[in-house]
C-alpha positions, 0 to 999 in steps of 0.5 A: 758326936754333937750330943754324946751322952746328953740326954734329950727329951722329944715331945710329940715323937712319935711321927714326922718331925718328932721322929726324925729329931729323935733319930738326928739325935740318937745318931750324935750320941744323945739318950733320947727320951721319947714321949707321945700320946701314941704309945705304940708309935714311941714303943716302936721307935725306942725299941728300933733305935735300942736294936741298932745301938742307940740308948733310948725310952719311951714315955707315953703323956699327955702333954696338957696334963701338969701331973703327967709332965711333972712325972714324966721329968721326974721319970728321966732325971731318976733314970739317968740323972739329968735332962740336958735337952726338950725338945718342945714338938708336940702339936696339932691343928683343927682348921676352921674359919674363924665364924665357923670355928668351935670353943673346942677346936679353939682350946683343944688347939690353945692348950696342946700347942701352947700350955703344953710347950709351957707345962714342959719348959716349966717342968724341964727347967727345974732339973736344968736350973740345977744342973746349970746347963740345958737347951730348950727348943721350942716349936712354932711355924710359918702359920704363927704369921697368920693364916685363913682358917687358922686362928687357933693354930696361928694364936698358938704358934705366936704364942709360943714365939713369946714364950721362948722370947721370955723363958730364954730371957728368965733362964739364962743366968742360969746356962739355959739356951731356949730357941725356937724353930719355925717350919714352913711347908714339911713332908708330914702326916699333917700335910699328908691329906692336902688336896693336890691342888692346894698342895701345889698352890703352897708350893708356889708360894715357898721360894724353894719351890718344895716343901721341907723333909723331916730332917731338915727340921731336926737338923736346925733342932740339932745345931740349936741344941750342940754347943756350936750354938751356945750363944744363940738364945731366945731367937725363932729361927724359920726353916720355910724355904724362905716362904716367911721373906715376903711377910 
């Protein structure tokens, strides 16, 4: 087992790539912490994993609230002594054209996506600087290379790309690997409502010629994480069926 008794903290968990993460890990040993603003998902989830053997806990944050993190950290390092992974996932999308999109489709985008990766690294490093060891990974995407109707989303996934940039370079003297993975096109409840044809016009455009399943991704998250990575830091690594080639 890749991740036995390592414990690892999953932001936006409660569905798609966050859930599948939460499984890969739980199936190579790591205590996962589960977090979301959708209680009942995370609860579901944890009470699943618990039921087959598996060790886990849900916790329920907002991720854009400093108090919330700043608990929800402290809630794990009290309950098993350390945190050893986060596993920045939590995010969103309001799709707009940029002269048609609102402040608050901008911010609500801005400060998810972004400030939230930054108020859970931050929070997160604390426990690891200490300990000497932690991996963080971060989440952009494809979009980060931009895309119509996307400004708020593209801004925060490029930003998060600079935040790993300098979190892996501030943290490694203290054993902190941070990297960041980049999916394209995956089979989640955010691509669910794609009109077919829109569908099919992005698959053409993915050198694979399909979108990702959720497992995928985690399986990067996975590898990023173990130690057969442990020289691997502060790099953005696409999972895109090779969409990103031609940018």
């Amino acid at each position: 087992m890749r991740l036995k008794d390592r414990v690892a903290l999953i932001t936006g968990a409660g569905r798609g790539i966050g859930e599948a993460i939460a499984r890969r890990f739980a199936a190579e040993g790591a205590i996962v912490v589960a977090t979301d603003v959708m209680e009942e998902n995370i609860k579901k989830l944890t009470n699943e994993l618990n039921a087959n053997g598996f060790r886990s806990m849900a916790i329920p944050v907002n991720v854009t609230n400093k108090n919330e993190v700043e608990s929800m950290v402290q809630k794990v390092v009290s309950n098993y002594g350390r945190l050893d992974i986060l596993i920045n996932n939590a995010a969103i999308n309001r799709d707009a054209l940029t002269k048609k999109m609102t402040e608050e489709q901008w911010d609500t985008v801005i400060d998810i996506n972004l400030k939230g990766s930054f108020l859970c690294a931050k929070a997160a490093a604390e426990p690891m600087m200490e300990q000497k060891y932690g991996k963080i990974n971060n989440t952009a995407s494809i979009g980060a290379l931009g895309n119509i109707g996307q400004a708020n989303y593209t801004a925060s996934k490029m930003g998060v790309i600079g935040l790993t940039s300098t979190l892996a370079l501030e943290l490694a003297r203290y054993n902190i690997n941070v990297n960041c993975v980049s999916p394209g096109g995956t089979e989640t409840t955010m691509t669910a409502g794609i009109p077919d044809n829109v569908r099919q016009k992005i698959i053409e455009g993915i050198p694979l010629k399909r979108f990702a399943k959720p497992e995928e991704i985690a399986n990067l998250h996975l590898f990023l994480v173990s130690e057969e990575a442990s020289f691997i830091t502060g790099q953005t690594i696409f999972c895109d069926g090779g969409s990103s080639v031609g940018f």
